[in-house]
C-alpha positions in Angstrom: -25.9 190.8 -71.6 -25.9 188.0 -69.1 -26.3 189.1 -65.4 -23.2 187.8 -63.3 -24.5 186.0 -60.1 -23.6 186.9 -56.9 -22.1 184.1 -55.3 -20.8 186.4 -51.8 -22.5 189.1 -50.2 -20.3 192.0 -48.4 -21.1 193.9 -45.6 -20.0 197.2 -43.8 -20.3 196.4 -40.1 -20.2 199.1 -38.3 -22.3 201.8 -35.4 -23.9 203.5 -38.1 -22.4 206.9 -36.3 -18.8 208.3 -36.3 -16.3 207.0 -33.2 -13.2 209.2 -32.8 -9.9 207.7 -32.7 -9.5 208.9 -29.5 -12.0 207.5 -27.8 -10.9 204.3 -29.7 -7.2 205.0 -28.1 -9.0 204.9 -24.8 -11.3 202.3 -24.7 -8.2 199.5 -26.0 -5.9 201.5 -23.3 -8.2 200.7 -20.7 -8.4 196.8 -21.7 -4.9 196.6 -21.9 -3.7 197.4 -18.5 -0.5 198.9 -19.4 1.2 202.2 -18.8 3.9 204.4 -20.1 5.7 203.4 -23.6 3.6 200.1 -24.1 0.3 202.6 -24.1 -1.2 203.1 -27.6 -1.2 206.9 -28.5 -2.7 209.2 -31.2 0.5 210.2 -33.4 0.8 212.8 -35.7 -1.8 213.7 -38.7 0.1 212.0 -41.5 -1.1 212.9 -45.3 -2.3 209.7 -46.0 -4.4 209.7 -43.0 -8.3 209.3 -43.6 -9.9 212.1 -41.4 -13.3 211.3 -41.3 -14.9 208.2 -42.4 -18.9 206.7 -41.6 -20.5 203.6 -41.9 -23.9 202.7 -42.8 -25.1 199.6 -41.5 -28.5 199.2 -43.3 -27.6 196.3 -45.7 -26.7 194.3 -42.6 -29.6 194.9 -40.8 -31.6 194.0 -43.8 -30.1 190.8 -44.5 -30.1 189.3 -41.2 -33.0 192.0 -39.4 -31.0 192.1 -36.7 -30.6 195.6 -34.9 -29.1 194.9 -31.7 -25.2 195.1 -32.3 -22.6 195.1 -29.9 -21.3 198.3 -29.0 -18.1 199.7 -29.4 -16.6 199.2 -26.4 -17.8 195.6 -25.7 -16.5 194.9 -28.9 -13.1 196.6 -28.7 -12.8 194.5 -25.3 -14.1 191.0 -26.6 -11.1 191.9 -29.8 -8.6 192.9 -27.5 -9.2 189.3 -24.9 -8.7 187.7 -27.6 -6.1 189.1 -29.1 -3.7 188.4 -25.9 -5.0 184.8 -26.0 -3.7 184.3 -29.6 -1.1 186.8 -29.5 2.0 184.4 -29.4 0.4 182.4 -32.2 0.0 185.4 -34.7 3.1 185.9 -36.9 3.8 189.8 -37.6 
């Protein structure tokens, strides 16, 4: 059997440790600057909802040996800028 070549490589890019949705809720509140109704809140446990999921990172860090990633909230804030530059220009 011939072995298929891999012509793309995938990778998981994540803290390597679990982040509650929570804190999550939180961190984009706090970049957002809003308040009442417009706030994003935790809604009710729904069946379909995953209720714990982890992500290992090694692959990543393999391929490129880097090991200094940005955390979670720098990243949540550098996704959020950006997302009310570009807002406008996204079609939902």
């Amino acid at each position: 059997r011939k072995k298929i070549k891999k012509k793309h490589q995938v990778f998981n890019i994540c803290s390597n440790k679990p982040v509650k949705i929570t804190s999550i809720i939180s961190i984009i509140n706090s970049f957002i600057n809003v308040t009442g109704n417009s706030r994003i809140i935790k809604r009710k446990f729904q069946s379909a909802d995953i209720i714990k999921t982890h992500g290992d990172n090694k692959m990543i860090k393999k391929f490129t040996g880097y090991k200094n990633f940005t955390d979670i909230s720098t990243g949540i804030k550098n996704t959020v800028k950006w997302f009310l530059k570009y807002k406008k220009k996204i079609k939902f």
